[in-house]
N, C-alpha and C positions, 0 to 999 in steps of 0.2 A: 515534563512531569508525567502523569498517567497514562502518556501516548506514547511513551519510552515503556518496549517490551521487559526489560529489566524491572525496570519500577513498576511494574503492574506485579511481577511475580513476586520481587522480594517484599512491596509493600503494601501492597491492595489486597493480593490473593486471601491472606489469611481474615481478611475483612470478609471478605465474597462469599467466601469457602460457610463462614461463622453463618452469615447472612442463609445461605441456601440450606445449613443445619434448622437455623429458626424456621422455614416452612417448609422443611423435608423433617421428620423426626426418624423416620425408619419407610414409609414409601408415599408415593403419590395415589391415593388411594382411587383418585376418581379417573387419572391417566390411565393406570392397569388395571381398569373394569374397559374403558371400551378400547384401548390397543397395550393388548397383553404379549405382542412380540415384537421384534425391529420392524419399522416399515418406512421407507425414505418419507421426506414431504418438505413441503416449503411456506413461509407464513410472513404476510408484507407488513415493514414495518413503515405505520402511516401516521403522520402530523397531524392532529385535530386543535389548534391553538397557532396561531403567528407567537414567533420567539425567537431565541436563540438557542440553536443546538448546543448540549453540552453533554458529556460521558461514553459518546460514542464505544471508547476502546472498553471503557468496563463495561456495558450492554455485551458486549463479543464475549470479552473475558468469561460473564456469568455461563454461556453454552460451551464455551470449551472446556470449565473447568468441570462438565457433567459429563460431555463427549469429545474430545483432543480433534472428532473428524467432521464437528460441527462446521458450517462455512458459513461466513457471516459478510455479506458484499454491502457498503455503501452507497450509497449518493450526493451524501452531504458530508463535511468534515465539521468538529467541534469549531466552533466560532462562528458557523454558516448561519446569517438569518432564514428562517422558517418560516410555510406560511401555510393555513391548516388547509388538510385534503393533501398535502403533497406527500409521494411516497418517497421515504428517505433511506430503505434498504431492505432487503430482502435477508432471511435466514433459513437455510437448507439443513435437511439431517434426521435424526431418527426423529419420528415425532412425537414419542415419551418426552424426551429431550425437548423439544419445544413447549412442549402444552407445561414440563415440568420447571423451566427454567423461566419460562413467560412474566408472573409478578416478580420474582426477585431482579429481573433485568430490568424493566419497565421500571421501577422503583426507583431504581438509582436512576437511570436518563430521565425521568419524569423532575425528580427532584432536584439533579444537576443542572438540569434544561433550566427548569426555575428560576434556580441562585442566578444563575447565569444572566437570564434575562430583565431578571430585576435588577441586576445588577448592572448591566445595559444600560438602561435607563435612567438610574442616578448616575453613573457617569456623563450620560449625556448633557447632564445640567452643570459639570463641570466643567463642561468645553468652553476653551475664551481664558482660562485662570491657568496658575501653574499649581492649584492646588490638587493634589492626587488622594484619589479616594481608599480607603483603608479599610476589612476588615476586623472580626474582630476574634474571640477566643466564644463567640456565645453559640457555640455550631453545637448539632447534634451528637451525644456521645457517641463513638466507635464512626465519625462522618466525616471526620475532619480533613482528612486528605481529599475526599471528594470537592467536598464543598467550598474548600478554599482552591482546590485546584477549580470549581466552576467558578468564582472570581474571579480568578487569573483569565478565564475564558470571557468574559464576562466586560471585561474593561476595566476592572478595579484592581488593586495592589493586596500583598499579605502585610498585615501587621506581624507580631510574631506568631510561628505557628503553634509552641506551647511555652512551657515555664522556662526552658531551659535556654528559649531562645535569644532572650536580652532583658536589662534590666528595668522592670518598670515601678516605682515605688506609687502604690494607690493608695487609699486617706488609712488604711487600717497596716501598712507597712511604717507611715508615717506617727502614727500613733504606737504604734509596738519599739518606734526607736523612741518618738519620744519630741522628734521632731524635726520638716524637714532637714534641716542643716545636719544633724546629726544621720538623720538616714543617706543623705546622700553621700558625706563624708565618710560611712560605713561601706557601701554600694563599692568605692571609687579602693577601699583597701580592701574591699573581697574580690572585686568580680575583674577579670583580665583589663587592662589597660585597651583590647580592641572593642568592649562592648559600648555602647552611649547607656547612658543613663538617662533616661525620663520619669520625669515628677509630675504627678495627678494635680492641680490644684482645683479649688474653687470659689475661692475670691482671692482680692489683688493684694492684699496682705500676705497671701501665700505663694502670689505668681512675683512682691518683691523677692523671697525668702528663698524660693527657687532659684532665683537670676542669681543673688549673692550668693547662693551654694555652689555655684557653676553645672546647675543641670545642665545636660546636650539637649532637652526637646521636655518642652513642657504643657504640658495637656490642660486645656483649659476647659472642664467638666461641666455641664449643667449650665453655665454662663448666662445672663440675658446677652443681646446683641451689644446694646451700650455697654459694660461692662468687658465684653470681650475684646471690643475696640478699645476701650482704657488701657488692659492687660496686653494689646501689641503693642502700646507706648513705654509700657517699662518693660518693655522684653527686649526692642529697639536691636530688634538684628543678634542676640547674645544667645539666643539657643532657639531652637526650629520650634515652631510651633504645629500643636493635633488640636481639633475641637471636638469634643467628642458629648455624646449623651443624646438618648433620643433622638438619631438624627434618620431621618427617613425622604423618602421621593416626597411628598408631601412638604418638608420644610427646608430641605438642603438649599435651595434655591438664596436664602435668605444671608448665608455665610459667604458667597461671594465677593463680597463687595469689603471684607476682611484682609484678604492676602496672608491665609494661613498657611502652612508648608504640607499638613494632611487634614483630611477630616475620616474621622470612622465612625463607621457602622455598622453597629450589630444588627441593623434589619437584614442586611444583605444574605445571612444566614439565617436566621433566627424567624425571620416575617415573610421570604420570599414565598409565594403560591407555586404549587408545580404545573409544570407546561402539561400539558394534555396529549398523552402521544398513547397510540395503540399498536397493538400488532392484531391484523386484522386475515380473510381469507385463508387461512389454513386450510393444504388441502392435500393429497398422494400425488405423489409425483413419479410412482410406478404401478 
């Protein structure tokens, strides 16, 4: 994904590029007050947080895309656990270039770092199941490739990445046909014979009505636990099941004992805290 030199330029760049317009408008004003010409220099970049590293290659991206002659060297690769005080790479080069690319790089590895890590960690509680954990669509606008690629880094799975990616009929698709059988019956003569089709429900009135539609994956919304456990008895192997709605580290622990085929979570983007990383020592290095 964003560790492929390809896919950083054709698909991130123009993210990056936008990103460094929003705190560049015409110059860095407080950079060219006190270094008004080139002058080499180098500034470490250092962990203050235990976590998991994530965004590495767009941290780089952000100073090459200011200077082609920036040099940006590692220590750590995305997925490396972190632990704070540790130094994880160094970046050489003009030092405009530095001091001016500094927040928009931080921003992203802070934030990717994050997802990442949070997301770590409810994976963790689904170790022992074969249930795989899911993002969701509730990421930050113009973020999306980030953040779902820090899930990917992360331990967790992409749901779809946007509308176009498969069919998911929610209570207000259901209500605009009119009802499920009808929507899905619609779904199955629009949308290609390779897509599955998934259906929202939220009680078991609605998770039969799914089953006899012939949904492929049916998402069982909001649920209590008793009720969820009902809703795998009429579902009995006939289409994959998602549990989905408020599900956070705090409660996931509790769906376990289900044997659902995913669970998602919009915390994973939407709730995650950012990792705490600096770039620190800035200094000439002729």
């Amino acid at each position: 994904m964003l560790n492929n030199e390809v896919t950083l330029r054709l698909n991130a760049d123009p993210f990056i590029l936008g990103a460094l317009r929003e705190d560049i408008t015409s110059e860095d004003v407080s950079t060219n007050c006190v270094m008004p010409t080139r002058k080499e220099g180098s500034v470490d970049l250092i962990c203050k947080q235990d976590g998991i590293i994530c965004g590495l290659p767009v941290f780089k991206r952000v100073f090459e895309l200011l200077d082609e002659t920036t040099e940006v060297e590692f220590m750590v690769k995305d997925g490396d656990e972190v632990k704070k005080g540790q130094l994880m790479g160094r970046v050489k080069g003009d030092i405009r270039v530095l001091l001016s690319g500094e927040r928009t790089a931080l921003n992203y590895l802070q934030r990717m770092s994050g997802v990442a890590t949070y997301t770590h960690e409810v994976a963790k509680l689904l170790e022992g199941t074969h249930t795989k954990l899911l993002d969701t669509r509730k990421t930050t606008p113009n973020n999306r490739l980030f953040e779902k690629y820090a899930v990917k880094v992360g331990g967790g799975n992409n749901h779809r990445y946007n509308l176009t990616d498969g069919v998911m009929l929610k209570d207000n698709h259901i209500g605009a046909a009119g009802s499920i059988t009808k929507a899905v019956k619609m779904a199955k003569e629009y949308a290609p014979f390779v897509r599955k089709i998934e259906v929202e429900v939220e009680n078991l009135d609605m998770v039969k009505e799914a089953v006899e539609a012939g949904a492929d994956i049916i998402m069982l919304d909001n649920m209590s636990h008793e009720v969820m456990a009902e809703a795998m008895k009429i579902i009995d192997h006939k289409a994959e099941v998602e549990v989905s709605g408020n599900v956070t580290r705090e409660n996931i622990a509790r769906l376990t004992d289900l044997g659902v085929d995913y669970v998602s979570s919009g915390a994973l983007t939407h709730s995650a805290p950012i990792l705490d990383i600096s770039l620190k020592n800035l200094h000439p290095t002729e």
